[in-house]
C-alpha positions, -999 to 999 in steps of 0.1 A, spaced: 135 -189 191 113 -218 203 120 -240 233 121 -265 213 157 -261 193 172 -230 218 203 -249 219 210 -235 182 217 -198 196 238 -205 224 271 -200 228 284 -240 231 305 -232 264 273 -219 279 252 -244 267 278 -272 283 272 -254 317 237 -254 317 232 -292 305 255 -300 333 232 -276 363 202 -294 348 218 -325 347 232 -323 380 194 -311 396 204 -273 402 167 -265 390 152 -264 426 118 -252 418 100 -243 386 70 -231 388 42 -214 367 25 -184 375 5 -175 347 -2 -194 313 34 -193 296 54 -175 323 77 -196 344 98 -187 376 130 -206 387 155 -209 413 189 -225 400 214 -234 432 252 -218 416 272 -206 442 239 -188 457 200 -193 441 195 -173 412 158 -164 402 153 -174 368 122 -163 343 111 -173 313 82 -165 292 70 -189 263 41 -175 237 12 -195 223 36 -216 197 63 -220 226 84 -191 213 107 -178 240 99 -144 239 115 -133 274 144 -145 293 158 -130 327 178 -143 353 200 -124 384 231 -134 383 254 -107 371 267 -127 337 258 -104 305 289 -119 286 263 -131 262 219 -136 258 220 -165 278 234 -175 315 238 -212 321 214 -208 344 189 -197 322 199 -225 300 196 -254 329 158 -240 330 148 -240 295 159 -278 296 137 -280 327 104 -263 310 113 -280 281 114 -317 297 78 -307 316 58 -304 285 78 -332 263 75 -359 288 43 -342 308 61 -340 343 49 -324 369 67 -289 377 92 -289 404 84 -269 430 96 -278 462 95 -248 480 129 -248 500 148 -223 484 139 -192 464 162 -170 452 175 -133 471 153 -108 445 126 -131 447 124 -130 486 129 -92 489 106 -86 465 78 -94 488 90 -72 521 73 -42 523 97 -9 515 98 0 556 105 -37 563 134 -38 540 146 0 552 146 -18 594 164 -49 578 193 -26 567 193 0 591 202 -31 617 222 -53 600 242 -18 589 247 -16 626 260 -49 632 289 -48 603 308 -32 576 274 -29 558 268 5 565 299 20 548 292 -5 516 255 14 518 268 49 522 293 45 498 267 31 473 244 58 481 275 88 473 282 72 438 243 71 430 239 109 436 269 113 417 249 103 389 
């Protein structure tokens, strides 16, 4: 499907949503890190990471985003960022990257595995945490 006409396989309710995050400015940043693959962050009722990859001829060829819908392909949030990419190379805009907010995975993507182990370990400490993490930890050896 090319970015172009995406709007013909999505769900209409979905679609509505996602005009009205773009619409509204939820895209917070859009940037491009490599020739055709583009990273988002859409405020909903936390940032979501979006990404998107477009081939040569503008094809979407890969679409993810974090926020747990799977009721269908696309999320509204992925959907207020194909607008966004979409508007940047119709009318030439600049991307909008402004740097203030970037979603959870994003963020923990970049702390190094001991890091993250310390920032669990305490805040475990300090709340209900560690029996959500323990708990967790039971049904995944379950498995």
């Amino acid at each position: 499907m090319k970015i172009y006409y995406f709007e013909v396989g999505i769900e209409p309710k979905i679609l509505e949503r996602g005009k009205k995050y773009f619409y509204d400015g939820l895209v917070v940043d859009l940037w491009s890190e490599k020739s055709g693959r583009f990273c988002a962050v859409v405020d909903g009722s936390i940032p979501y990471d979006v990404e998107i990859h477009l081939d040569e001829d503008f094809e979407i060829v890969y679409h993810d985003c974090d926020c747990p819908y799977d009721w269908s392909e696309y999320c509204k949030h992925e959907v207020a960022v194909l607008l966004a990419i979409r508007e940047h190379f119709e009318r030439k805009t600049t991307l909008k990257t402004h740097g203030k907010k970037r979603g959870l995975r994003s963020r923990l993507s970049e702390i190094e595995k001991d890091d993250l182990i310390s920032i669990l370990c305490n805040l475990a400490s300090e709340c209900d945490l560690w029996y959500e993490i323990v708990r967790y930890l039971d049904e995944t050896d379950d498995e």
